[in-house]
C-alpha positions as CSV (number, residue, x, y, z in Angstrom):
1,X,0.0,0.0,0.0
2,X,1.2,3.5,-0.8
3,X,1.7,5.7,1.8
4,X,0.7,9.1,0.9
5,X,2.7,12.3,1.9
6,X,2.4,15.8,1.4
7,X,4.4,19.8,1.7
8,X,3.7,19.4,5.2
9,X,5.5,16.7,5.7
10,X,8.6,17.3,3.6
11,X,12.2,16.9,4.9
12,X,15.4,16.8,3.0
13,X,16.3,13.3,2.2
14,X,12.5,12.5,1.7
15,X,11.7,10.6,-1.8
16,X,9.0,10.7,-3.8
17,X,7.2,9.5,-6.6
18,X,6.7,13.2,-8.9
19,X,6.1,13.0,-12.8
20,X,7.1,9.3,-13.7
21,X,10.1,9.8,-11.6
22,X,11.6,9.1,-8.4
23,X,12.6,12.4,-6.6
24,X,14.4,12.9,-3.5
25,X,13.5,16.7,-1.6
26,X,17.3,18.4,-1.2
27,X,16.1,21.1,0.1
28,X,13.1,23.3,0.5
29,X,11.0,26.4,2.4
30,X,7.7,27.0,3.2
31,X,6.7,30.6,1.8
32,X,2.7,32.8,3.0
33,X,1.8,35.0,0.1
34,X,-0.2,38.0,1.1
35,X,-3.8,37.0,0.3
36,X,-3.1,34.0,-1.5
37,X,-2.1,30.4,-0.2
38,X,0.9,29.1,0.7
39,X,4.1,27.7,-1.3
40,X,6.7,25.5,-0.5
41,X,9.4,26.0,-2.8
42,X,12.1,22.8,-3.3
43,X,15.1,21.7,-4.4
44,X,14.5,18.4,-6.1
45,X,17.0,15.7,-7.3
46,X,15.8,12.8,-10.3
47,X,17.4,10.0,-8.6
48,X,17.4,8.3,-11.8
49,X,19.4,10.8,-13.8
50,X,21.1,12.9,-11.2
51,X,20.0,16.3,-12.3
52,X,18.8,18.4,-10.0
53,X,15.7,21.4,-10.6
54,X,13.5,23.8,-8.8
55,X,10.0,23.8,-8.5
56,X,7.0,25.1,-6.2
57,X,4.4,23.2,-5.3
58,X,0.9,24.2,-3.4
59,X,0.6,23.8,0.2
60,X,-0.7,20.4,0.5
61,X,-0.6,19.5,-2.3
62,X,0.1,15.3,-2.2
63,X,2.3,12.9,-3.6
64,X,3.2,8.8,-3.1
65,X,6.4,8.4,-0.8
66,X,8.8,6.2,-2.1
67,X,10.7,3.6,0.1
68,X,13.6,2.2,-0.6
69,X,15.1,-1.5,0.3
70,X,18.3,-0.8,2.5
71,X,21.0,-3.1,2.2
72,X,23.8,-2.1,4.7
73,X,27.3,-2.5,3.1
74,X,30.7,-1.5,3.5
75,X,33.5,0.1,1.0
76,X,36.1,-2.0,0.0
77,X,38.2,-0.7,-3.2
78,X,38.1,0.8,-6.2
79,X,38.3,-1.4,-9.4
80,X,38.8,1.2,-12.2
81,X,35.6,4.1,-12.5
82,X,34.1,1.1,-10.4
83,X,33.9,1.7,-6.1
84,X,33.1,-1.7,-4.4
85,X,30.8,-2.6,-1.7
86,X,30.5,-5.8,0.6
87,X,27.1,-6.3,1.2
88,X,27.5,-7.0,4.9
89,X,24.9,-9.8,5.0
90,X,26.0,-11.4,2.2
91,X,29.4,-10.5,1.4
92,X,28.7,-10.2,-2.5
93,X,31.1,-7.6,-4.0
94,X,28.3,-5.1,-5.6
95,X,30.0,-2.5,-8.0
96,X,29.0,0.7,-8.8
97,X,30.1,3.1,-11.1
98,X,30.9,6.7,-10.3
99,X,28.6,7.7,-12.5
100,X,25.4,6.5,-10.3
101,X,27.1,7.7,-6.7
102,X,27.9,11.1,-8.1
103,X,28.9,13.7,-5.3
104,X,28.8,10.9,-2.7
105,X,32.3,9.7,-3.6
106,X,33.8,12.7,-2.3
107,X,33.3,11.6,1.4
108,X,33.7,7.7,0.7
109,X,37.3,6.0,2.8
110,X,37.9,2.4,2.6
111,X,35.4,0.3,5.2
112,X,33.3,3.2,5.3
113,X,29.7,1.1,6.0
114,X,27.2,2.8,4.1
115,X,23.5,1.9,3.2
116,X,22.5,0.4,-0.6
117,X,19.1,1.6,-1.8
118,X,17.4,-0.8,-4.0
119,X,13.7,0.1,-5.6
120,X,11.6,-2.4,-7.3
121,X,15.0,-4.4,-7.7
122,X,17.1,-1.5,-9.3
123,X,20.2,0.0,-7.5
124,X,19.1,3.6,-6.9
125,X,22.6,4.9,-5.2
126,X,23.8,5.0,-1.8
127,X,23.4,6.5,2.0
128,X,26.3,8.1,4.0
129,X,26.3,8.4,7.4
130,X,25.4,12.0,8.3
131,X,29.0,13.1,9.0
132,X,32.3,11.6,8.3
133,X,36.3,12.1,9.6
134,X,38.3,12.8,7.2
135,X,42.1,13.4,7.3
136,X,43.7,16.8,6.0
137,X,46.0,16.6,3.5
138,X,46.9,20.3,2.2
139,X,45.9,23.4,4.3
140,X,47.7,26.9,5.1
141,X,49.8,26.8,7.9
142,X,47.4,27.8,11.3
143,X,48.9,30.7,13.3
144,X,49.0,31.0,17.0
145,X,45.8,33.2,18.0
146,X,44.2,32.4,14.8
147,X,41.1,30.0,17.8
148,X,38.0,32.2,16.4
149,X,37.3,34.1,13.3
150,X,33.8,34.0,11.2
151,X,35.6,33.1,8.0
152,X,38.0,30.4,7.5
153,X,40.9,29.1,5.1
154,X,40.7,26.2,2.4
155,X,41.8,22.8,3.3
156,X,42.3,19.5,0.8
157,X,40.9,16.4,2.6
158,X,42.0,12.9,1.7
159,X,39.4,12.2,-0.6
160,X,40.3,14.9,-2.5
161,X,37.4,17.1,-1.5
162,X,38.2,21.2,-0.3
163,X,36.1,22.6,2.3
164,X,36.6,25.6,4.4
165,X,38.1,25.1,7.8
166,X,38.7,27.3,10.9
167,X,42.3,28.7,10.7
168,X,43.6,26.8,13.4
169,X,43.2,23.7,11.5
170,X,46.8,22.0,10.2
171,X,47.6,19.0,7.6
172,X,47.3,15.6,9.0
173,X,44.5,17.0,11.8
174,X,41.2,14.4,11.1
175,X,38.0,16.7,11.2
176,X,34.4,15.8,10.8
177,X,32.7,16.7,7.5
178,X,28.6,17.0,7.4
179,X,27.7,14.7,4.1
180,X,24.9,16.9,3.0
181,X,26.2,20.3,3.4
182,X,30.2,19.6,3.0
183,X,30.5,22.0,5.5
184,X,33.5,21.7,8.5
185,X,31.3,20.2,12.0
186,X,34.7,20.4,14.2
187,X,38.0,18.5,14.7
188,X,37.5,15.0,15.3
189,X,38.3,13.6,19.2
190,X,41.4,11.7,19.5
């Protein structure tokens, strides 16, 4: 049985079912027009081709919820374009292109566990944990009294991935990255 959502109940990482596609909600806001109704403008990714557009929709206005089969998995190597997963109740090897994972691959480290989607028997990508550690590889030098500042200084983490850190930050410090933002959460505890 379907289970029926609607604006009310959107949250970023929510999928649904939208114009013969599969959707997942990025991002969106809740907006009160004068006299008229309400909005809620999104951010909406085609989890079948990976592009990404904008649209508004009515205030509860409704739409099918999609759930996806987890499978929970870990990653092993890469084989080529090819990153590999153990499924972790299996242990199959399951490859997957870089092509499918898209921006995901810039937080993935070997024995990462991750989560599989599967829908209707088709491989619809994967699920990162919310944050990850990551080790800094290339970063300015940090200066002494450099502890607080509201902007920050690039830094190059082992995956390859930049992202801004505070300036007290140095190479070969691990810090924890948020997977849906990118954004710097603090310096991982020893």
């Amino acid at each position: 049985m379907a289970q029926i959502v609607d604006t009310s109940d959107f949250y970023s990482g929510l999928k649904i079912r939208w114009q013969e596609g599969i959707w997942e909600v990025v991002d969106f806001q809740h907006h009160k027009m004068g006299r008229g109704g309400a909005t809620v403008r999104t951010k909406l990714k085609n989890l079948e081709s990976g592009s990404i557009i904008e649209n508004s929709f009515r205030s509860g206005e409704k739409f099918e919820r999609v759930i996806f089969d987890e499978k929970p998995a870990q990653f092993s190597y890469m084989d080529g374009d090819d990153y590999v997963f153990m499924d972790l109740s299996t242990y199959d090897q399951i490859p997957i292109s870089r092509e499918v994972l898209g921006q995901v691959t810039d937080y993935l480290v070997e024995n990462m566990e991750v989560s599989i989607d599967f829908y209707e028997g088709r491989l619809m990508g994967i699920e990162l944990p919310k944050s990850v550690e990551l080790k800094v590889t290339e970063t300015a030098p940090g200066f002494k009294g450099d502890t607080v500042s509201s902007s920050g200084k690039p830094a190059t983490l082992e995956t390859g991935i930049t992202v801004t850190v505070p300036f007290f930050i140095n190479v070969d410090d691990t810090i924890v990255v948020d997977t849906r933002t990118g954004q710097y959460i603090e310096r991982a505890k020893k």
